[in-house]
C-alpha positions in Angstrom: 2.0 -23.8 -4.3 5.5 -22.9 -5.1 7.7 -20.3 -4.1 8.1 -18.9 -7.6 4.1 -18.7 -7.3 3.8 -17.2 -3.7 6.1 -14.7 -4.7 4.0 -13.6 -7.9 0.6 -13.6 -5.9 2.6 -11.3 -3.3 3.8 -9.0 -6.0 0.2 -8.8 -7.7 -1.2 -7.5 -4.3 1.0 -3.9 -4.2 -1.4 -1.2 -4.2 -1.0 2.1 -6.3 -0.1 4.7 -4.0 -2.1 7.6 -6.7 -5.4 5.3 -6.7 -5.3 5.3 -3.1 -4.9 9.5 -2.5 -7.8 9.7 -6.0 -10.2 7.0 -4.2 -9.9 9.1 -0.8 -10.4 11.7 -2.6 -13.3 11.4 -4.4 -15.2 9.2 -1.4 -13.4 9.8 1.7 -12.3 6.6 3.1 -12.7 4.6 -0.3 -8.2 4.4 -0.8 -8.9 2.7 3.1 -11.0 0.2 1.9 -8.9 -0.3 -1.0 -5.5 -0.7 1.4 -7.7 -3.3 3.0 -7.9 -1.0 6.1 -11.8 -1.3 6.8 -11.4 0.1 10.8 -10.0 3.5 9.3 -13.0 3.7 6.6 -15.8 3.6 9.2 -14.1 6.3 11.1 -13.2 8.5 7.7 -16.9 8.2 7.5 -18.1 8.6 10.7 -15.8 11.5 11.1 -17.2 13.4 8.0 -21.0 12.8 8.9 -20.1 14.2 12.1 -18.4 17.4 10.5 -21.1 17.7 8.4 -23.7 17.8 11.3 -22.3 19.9 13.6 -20.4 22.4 11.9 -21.7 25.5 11.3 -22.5 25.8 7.6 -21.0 28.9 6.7 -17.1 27.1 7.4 -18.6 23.6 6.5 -16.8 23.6 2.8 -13.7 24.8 4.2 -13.7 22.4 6.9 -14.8 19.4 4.7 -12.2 20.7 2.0 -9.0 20.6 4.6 -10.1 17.2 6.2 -10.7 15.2 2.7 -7.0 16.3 2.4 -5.8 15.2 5.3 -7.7 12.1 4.2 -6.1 11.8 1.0 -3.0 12.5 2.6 -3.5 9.8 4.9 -4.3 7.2 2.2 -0.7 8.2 0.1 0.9 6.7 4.0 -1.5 3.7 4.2 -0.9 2.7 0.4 3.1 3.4 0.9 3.1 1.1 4.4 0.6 -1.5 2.7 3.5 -2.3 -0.2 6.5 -1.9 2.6 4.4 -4.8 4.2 4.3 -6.8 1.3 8.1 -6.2 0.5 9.2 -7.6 3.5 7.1 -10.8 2.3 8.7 -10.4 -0.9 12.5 -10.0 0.5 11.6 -13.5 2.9 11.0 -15.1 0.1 13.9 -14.2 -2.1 17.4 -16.5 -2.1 20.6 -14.7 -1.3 23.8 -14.8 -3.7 27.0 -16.3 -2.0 28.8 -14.1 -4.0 28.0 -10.5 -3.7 24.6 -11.1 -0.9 22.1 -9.5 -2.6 18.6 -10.9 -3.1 17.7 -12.5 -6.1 14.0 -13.9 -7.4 13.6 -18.0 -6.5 13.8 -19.1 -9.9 17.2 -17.2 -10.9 19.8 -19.6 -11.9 22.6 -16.6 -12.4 22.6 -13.7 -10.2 21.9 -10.4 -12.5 24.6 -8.7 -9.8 27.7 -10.6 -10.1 26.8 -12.8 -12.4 27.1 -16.2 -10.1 25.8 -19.1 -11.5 23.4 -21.1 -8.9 23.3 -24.8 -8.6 20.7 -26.3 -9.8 
């Protein structure tokens, strides 16, 4: 596989930081799962049947209410730290102008920032 192509396949994999706060939610612990963060799902879920159990039920909405925030919350940081992941992957794979040192995509033949034509 090419460089062009791992960079692509990198790029498709961002996740969307509002899918991931909705997902959480609407099922806490789903934006986890979608972050690929499995570990934190369990325990989103774990924590929540616990709450559910042994709080009493007069405060159980409120309760329930404030920690599928957090949740949700918590999902906006995983999504946001998932695609800083992936950018670092993305910046490794990038080529640096000579010129003006900024990061350009594999394929470029003339940087878009100063205009430097690469060799080919």
């Amino acid at each position: 596989m090419s460089q062009n192509q791992d960079l692509n396949l990198i790029q498709d994999k961002k996740k969307s930081l509002f899918l991931s706060v909705g997902l959480n939610l609407v099922l806490p612990g789903a934006g986890y799962i979608y972050c690929h963060r499995i570990r934190q799902a369990l325990l989103a879920w774990l924590v929540i049947v616990l709450f559910i159990f042994t709080i009493p039920l007069i405060w159980l909405p409120e309760v329930i209410g404030g920690l599928v925030l957090v949740l949700a919350l918590d999902g906006a940081w995983v999504a946001q730290k998932y695609n800083k992941e992936l950018d670092k992957k993305i910046a490794s794979l990038m080529k640096t102008c000579p010129h003006c040192f900024e990061k350009v995509h594999p394929s470029a033949k003339v940087c878009k920032y100063c205009r430097h034509q690469f060799e080919a």
